[in-house]
N, C-alpha and C positions, 0 to 999 in steps of 0.2 A: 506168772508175773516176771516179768524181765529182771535179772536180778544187780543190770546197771543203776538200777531205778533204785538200791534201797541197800542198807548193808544189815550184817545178822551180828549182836554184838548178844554179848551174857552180860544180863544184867541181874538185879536183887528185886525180887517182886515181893511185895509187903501184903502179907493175909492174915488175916486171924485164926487162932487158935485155941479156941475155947474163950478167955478172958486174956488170953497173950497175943499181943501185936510180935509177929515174926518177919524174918529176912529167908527169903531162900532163892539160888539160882534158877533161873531160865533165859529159856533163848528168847530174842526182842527184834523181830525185824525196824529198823529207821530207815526213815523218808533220807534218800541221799540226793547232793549238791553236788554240781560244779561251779566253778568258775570261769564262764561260755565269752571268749576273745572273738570279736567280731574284726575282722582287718579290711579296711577300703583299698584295695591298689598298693598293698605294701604296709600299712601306715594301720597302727592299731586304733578304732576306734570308739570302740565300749569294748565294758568288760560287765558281765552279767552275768548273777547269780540263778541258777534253773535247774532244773532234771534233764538230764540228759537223755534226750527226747524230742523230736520234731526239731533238732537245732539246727539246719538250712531256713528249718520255715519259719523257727520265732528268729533268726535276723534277718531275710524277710521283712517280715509283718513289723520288726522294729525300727527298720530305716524307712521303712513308710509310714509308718507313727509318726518318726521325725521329721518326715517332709524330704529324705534324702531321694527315694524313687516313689513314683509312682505307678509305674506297675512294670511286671514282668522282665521287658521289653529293655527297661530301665540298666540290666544285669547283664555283662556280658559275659560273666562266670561263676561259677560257685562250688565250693568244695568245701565239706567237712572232715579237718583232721583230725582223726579219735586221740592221738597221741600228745596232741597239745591243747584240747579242747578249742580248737579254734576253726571258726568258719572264716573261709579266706575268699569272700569279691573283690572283680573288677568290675568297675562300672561300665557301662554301655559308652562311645566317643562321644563327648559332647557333656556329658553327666558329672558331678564334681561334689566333694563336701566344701562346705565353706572355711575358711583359714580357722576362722574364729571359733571352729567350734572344735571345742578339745575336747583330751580322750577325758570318759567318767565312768566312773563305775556304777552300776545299779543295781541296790541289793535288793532282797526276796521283798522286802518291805514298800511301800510305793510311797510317793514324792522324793524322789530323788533324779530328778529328769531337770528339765526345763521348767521357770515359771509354767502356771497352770497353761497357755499356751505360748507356744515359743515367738519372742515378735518377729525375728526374723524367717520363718515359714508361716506367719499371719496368713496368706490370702490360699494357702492349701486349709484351712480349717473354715468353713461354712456353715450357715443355718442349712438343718436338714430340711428338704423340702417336703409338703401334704402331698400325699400321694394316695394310699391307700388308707381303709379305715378298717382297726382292729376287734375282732370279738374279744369281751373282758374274760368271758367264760374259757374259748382256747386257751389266754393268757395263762389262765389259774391251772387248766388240765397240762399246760407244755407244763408249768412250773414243777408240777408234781409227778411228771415222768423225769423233769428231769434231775432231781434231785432222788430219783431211785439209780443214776446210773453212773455214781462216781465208784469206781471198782477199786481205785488206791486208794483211798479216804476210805473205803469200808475194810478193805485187807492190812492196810498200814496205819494211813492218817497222814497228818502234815500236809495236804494238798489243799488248792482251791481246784473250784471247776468251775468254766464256762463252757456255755454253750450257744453256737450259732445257728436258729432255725430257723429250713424255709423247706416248702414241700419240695423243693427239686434238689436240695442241696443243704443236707448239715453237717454240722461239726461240732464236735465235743471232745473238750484236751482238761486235762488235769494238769497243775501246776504248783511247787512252791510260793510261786507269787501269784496275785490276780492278773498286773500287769503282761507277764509273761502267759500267759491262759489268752488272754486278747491277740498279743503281737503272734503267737504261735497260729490261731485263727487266720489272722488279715496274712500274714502267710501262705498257708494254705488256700485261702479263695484267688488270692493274688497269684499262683506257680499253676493252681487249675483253671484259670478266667474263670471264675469265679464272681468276682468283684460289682458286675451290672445285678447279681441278686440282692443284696445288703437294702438295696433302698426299699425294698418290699420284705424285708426278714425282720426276728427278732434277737435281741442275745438275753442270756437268763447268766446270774454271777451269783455264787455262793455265798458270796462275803460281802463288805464294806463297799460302797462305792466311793471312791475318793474325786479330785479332780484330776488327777493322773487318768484316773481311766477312763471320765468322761470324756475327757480329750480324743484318746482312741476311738470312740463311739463315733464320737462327731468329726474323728478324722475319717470313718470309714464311712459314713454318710449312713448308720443303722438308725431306725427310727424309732425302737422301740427298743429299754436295756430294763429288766427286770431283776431284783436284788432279793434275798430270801433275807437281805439284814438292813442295815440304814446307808443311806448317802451323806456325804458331809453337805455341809451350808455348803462349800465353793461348787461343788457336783451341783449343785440343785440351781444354784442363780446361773455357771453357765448351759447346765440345761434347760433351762426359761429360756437363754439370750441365742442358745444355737436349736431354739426348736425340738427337743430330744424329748421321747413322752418316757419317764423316769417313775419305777417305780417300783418300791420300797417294803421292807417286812410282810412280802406276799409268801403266805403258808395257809396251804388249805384255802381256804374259800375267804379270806383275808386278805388285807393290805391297806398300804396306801400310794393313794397318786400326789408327783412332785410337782411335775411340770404336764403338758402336753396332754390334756384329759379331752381335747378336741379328737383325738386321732380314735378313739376309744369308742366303741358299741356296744 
């Protein structure tokens, strides 16, 4: 385990002893943070709490969230420096953020972005198109491979995991935030061309769906997002309205469908 990922502190571990509740020391590995400076051209523009881990690719995958690039091409530089925790782009000539959108911070917790979609990057976020048609059974058996393979959630804890699958091409990132687990993905497929698989893949999420991350789904054009927990209302109306086949408390041979049960065999 990399040990940027997590720090080793003494702490008091509470056991029984007979009919006596006791204190005694031990060592306690923690899920560790930074606080990840994203800079455009100079100019700081988020500031994001994460594991320090895939930090080129989750800012990346979070200025494409935001509708700032659209792929690769977008970038005309990038560097991460370990010393200040900050990833420093320039944009591609041509490429620009808008005045109005100032710097914010976004902690481990999600809704703290933009309204559920940003109006001014509206026409980057679309209904996902029918394209292929899913087996319900794959669905249940990816679910249950993939919640055997969060390695810092079983050595540590504190993480979420997602995962991006598709026979030519997956990805599976751990994360303090879910948020962060997404944009670190759409990174990654975005640095590798990647990006033309998503509209025949699936993503599977450990946790809550909120409407923060269904945003991301339906910024990346994934057709299928599968939850091991619930979605909120706002996830679920606009996965109806952008077409997303959404689906919820799937363990074991269980679940339920939100939206999208057209795309489903």
């Amino acid at each position: 385990m990399d040990d940027k990922l997590y720090g080793a502190f003494t702490v008091k571990e509470i056991f029984s002893d007979g009919d006596a509740v006791k204190l005694r020391d031990v060592e306690k590995d923690v899920i560790g943070e930074i606080s990840l400076k994203i800079y455009i051209n100079g100019t700081e523009y988020a500031s994001l709490l994460c594991l320090n881990q895939l930090t080129e690719e989750l800012a990346i995958g979070f200025l494409y969230s935001e509708g700032v690039i659209d792929t690769f091409k977008d970038i005309a530089a990038i560097n991460y420096n370990e010393r200040l925790f900050a990833v420093m782009i320039d944009l591609a000539p041509g490429k620009s953020v808008d005045k109005c959108e100032s710097l914010r911070s976004v902690t481990s917790g999600c809704g703290k972005c933009f309204t559920y979609i940003n109006p001014l990057k509206h026409d980057k976020f679309l209904p996902v198109p029918d394209q292929d048609k899913f087996s319900l059974s794959n669905i249940l058996q990816a679910m249950k491979e993939f919640e055997r393979r969060s390695e810092i959630y079983k050595e540590i804890g504190g993480v979420h995991s997602v995962l991006f699958y598709h026979e030519q091409f997956s990805v599976f990132n751990e994360d303090i935030g879910r948020h962060n687990c997404f944009d670190k993905i759409a990174g990654v497929l975005i640095r590798n061309d990647k990006m033309n698989l998503v509209r025949d893949g699936m993503m599977f999420v450990s946790g809550r769906v909120s409407s923060e991350i269904i945003t991301k789904v339906i910024r990346m054009g994934v057709p299928i997002l599968v939850s091991r927990s619930t979605p909120t209302a706002a996830a679920v109306n606009l996965a109806r309205e952008y077409n997303v086949t959404l689906l919820g408390y799937v363990r074991g041979k269980s679940g339920f469908v939100y939206s999208g049960e057209n795309r489903l065999i």
